[in-house]
C-alpha positions as CSV (number, residue, x, y, z in Angstrom):
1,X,-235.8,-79.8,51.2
2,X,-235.4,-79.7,47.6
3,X,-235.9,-76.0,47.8
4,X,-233.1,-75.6,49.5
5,X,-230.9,-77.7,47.5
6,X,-228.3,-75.5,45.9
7,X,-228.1,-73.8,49.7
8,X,-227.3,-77.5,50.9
9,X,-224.9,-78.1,48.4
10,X,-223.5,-74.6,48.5
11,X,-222.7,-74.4,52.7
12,X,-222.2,-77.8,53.4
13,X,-219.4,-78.5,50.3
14,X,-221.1,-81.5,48.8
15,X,-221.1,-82.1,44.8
16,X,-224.2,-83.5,44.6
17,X,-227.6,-84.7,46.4
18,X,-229.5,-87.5,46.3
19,X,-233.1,-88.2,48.0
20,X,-234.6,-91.3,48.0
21,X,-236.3,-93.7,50.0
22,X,-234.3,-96.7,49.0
23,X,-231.3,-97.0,51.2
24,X,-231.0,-100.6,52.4
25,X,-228.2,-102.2,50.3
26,X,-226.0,-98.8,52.2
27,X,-227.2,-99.8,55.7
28,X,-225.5,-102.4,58.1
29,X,-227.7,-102.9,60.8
30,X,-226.8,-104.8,63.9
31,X,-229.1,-105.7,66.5
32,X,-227.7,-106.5,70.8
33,X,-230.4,-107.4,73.6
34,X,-230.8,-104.9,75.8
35,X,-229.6,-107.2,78.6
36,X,-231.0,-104.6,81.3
37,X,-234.5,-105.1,80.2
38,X,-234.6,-109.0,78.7
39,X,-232.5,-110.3,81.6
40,X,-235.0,-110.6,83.8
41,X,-237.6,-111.4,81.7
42,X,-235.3,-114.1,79.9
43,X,-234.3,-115.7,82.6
44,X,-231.3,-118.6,81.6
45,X,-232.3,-118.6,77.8
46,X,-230.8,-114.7,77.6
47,X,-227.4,-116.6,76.2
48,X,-229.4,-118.8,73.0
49,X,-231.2,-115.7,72.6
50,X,-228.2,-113.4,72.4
51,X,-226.9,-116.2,69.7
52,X,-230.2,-116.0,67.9
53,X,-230.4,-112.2,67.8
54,X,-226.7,-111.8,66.6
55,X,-227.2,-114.3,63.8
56,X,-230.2,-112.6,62.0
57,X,-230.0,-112.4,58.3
58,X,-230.4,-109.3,56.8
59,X,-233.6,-109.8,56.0
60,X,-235.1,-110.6,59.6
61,X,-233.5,-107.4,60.7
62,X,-235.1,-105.3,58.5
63,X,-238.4,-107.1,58.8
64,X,-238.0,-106.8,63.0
65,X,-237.6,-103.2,62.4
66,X,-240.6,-102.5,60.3
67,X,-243.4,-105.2,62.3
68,X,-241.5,-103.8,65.5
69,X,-241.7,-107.7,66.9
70,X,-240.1,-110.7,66.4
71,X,-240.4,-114.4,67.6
72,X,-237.2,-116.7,68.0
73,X,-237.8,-120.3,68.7
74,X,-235.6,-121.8,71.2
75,X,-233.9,-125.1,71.5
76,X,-236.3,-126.1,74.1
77,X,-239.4,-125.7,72.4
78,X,-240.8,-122.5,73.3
79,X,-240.6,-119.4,71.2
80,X,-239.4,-115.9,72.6
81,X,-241.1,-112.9,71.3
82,X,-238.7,-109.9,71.5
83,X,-240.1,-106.0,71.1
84,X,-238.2,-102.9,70.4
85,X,-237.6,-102.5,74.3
86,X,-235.8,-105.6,74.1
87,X,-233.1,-104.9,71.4
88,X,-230.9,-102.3,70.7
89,X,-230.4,-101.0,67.1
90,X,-227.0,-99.9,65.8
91,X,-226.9,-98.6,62.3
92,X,-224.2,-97.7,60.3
93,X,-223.4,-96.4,57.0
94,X,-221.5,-99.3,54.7
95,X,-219.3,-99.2,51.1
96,X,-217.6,-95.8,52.2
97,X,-220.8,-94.7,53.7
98,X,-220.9,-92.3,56.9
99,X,-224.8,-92.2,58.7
100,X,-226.6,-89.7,60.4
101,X,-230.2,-90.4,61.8
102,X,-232.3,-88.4,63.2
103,X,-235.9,-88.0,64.4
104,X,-237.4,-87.7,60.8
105,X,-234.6,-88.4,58.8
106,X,-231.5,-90.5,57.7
107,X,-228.7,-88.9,56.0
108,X,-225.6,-90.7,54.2
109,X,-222.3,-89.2,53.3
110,X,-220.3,-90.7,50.8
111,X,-217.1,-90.4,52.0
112,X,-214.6,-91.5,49.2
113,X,-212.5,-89.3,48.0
114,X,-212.4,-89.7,43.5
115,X,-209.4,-87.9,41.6
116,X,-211.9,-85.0,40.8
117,X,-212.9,-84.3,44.0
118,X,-209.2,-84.1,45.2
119,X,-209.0,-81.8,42.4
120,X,-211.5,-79.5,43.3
121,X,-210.6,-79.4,47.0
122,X,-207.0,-78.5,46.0
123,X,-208.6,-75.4,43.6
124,X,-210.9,-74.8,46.6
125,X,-207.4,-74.4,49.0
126,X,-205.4,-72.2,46.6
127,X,-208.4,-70.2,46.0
128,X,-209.0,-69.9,49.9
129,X,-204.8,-69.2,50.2
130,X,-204.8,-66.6,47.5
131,X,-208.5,-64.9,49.6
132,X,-206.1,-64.9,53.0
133,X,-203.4,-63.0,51.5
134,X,-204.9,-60.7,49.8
135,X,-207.0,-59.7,53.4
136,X,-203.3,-59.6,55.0
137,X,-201.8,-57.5,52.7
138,X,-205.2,-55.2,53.2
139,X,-205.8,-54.9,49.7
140,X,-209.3,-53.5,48.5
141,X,-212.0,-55.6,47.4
142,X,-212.1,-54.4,43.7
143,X,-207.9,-54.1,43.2
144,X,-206.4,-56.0,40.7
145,X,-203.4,-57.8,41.6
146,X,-200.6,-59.9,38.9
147,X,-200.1,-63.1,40.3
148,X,-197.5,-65.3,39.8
149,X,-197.8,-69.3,40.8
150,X,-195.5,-71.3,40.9
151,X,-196.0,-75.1,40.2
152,X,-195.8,-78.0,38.4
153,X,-197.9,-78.7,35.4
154,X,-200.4,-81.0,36.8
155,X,-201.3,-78.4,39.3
156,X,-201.7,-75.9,36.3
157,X,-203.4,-78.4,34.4
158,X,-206.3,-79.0,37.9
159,X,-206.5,-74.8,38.2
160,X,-207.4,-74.6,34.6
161,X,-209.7,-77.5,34.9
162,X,-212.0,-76.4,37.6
163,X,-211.7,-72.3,36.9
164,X,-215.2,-71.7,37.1
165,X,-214.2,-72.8,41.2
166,X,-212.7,-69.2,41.4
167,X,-215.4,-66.6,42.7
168,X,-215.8,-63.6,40.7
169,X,-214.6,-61.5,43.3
170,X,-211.1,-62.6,43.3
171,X,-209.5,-60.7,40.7
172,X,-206.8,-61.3,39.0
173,X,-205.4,-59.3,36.3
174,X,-203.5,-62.0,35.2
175,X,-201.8,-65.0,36.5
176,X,-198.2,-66.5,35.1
177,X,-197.4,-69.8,36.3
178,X,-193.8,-69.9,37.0
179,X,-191.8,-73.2,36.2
């Protein structure tokens, strides 16, 4: 995949990339009997086991996960041993985290929004505005056009910032920011 990384970051809009194999602390992971195949095998202790399951620590989640078995002792005495078939896993991305999971891979998308990243997106939308009008108005590809903005100057501040955001083939002759 790593190939293919400037591709990824290119088509997909993301800054930056990160693989690795440690990516506990941005899981939550909450497990629920699957009450449709441990009811009948549970009998009347499917209720304490329910309790039991729900109040697993971190740690004996991730460990029933990886061994693919747990046991649970019961008030009366008797332990349960619970497989895969009996519990449900629900992951989800946490701190700002979104998940994906598929058959051979888990993906997380950080989702908050910095200062800079508004920034760019707002380049990225005049740049896309500027591309729109230029196709309505029908103008060839290699014409060079004045063009006047008019804004405030923060937003000339952020366009001067990220120019490099603005694709070679937008051409300007030059641009006059209007007050």
């Amino acid at each position: 995949m790593e190939k293919y990384l400037s591709i990824i970051k290119n088509e997909m809009n993301i800054k930056d990339v990160e693989f690795s194999g440690n990516y506990q602390d941005l899981l939550e992971i909450e497990l629920k009997l699957n009450f449709a195949v441990v009811g009948p095998k549970l009998g009347k202790s499917v209720g304490e086991v329910k309790n039991k399951v729900e109040k697993l620590d971190d740690t004996d989640k991730k460990l029933f996960i990886e061994e693919k078995v747990i046991q649970l002792p019961l008030n009366s005495g008797e332990n349960v041993t619970l497989t895969m078939d009996d519990v449900l896993i629900d992951k989800k991305g946490k701190g700002g985290f979104e998940l994906l999971e598929g058959s051979n891979f888990l993906t997380l998308l950080d989702t908050k929004l910095t200062e800079e990243l508004k920034e760019v997106g707002l380049v990225r939308e005049f740049v896309r505005a500027v591309q729109t009008f230029r196709k309505e108005l029908d103008l060839p590809v290699d014409l060079r056009v004045d063009l006047y903005v008019q804004t405030d100057s923060w937003l000339q501040t952020v366009s001067i910032k990220f120019d490099e955001l603005v694709p070679k083939n937008l051409i300007i002759n030059s641009v006059k920011v209007l007050k």
